[in-house]
C-alpha positions in Angstrom: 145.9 207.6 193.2 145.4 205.7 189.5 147.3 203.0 188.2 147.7 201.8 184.9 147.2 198.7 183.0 149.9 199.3 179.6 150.8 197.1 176.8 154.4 197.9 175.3 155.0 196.8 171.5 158.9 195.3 171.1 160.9 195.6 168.6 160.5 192.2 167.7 156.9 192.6 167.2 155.8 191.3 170.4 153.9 192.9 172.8 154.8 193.0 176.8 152.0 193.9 179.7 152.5 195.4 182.6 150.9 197.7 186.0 152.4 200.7 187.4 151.1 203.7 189.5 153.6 206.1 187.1 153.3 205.3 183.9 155.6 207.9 182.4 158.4 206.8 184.8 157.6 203.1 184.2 157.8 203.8 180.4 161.2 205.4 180.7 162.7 202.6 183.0 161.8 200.0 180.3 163.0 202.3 177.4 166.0 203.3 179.6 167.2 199.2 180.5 166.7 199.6 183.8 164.8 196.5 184.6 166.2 193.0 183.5 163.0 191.5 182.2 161.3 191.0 178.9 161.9 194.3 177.4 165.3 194.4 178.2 166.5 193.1 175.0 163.9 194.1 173.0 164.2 197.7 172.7 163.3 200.1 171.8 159.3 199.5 173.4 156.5 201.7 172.0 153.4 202.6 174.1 150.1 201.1 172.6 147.8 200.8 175.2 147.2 202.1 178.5 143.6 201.7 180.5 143.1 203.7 184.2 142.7 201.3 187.1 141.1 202.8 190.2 143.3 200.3 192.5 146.9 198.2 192.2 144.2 195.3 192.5 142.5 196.1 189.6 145.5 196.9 187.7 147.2 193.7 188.3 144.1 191.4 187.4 143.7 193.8 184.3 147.7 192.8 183.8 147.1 188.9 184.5 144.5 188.7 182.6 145.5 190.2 179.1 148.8 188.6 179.4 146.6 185.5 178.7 144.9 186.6 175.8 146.3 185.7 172.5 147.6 188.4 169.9 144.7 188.9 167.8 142.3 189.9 170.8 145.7 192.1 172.3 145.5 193.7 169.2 142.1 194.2 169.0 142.0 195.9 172.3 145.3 198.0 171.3 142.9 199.1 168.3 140.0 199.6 170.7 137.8 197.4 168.4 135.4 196.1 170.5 133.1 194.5 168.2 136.2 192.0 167.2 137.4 192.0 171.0 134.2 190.5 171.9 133.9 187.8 169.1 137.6 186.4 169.7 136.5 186.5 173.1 132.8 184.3 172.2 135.2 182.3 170.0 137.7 181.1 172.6 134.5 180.6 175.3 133.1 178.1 172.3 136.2 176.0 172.6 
């Protein structure tokens, strides 16, 4: 079984991280309303990113740990530009 790691752009402009095991349902449900979190208000969502876990473990420390990240290196990884991924990431290390 795979799970997924996704990042959902808002209509706002922000983006919202999540893990499922069916991301095509999961996508719906959050387009649909039917959960009362972050997207709720903030439709409509847009898929940007989604990454294969092997494991719900993996999927959720994928989830925990992008949710800390800030914009610029979301975005980075939404754009799959690695080279700026990994100096944002050098450049917060520095601090």
């Amino acid at each position: 079984m795979y799970f997924f790691v996704y990042i959902l752009k808002c209509s706002d402009g922000s983006y919202y991280t999540g893990h499922t095991d069916d991301l095509e349902k999961r996508i719906a449900e959050h387009r649909g309303g039917r959960f009362d979190c972050y997207t709720l208000s903030r439709r409509p969502i847009k898929l940007v990113y989604a990454q294969h876990c092997s494991s719900r473990h993996e999927a959720l420390s994928a989830e925990q740990k992008i949710k800390t990240w800030s914009r610029k290196k979301k975005e980075a990884l939404i754009e799959n530009n690695w080279q700026k991924l990994s100096a944002l990431a050098k450049k917060n290390f520095d601090k």
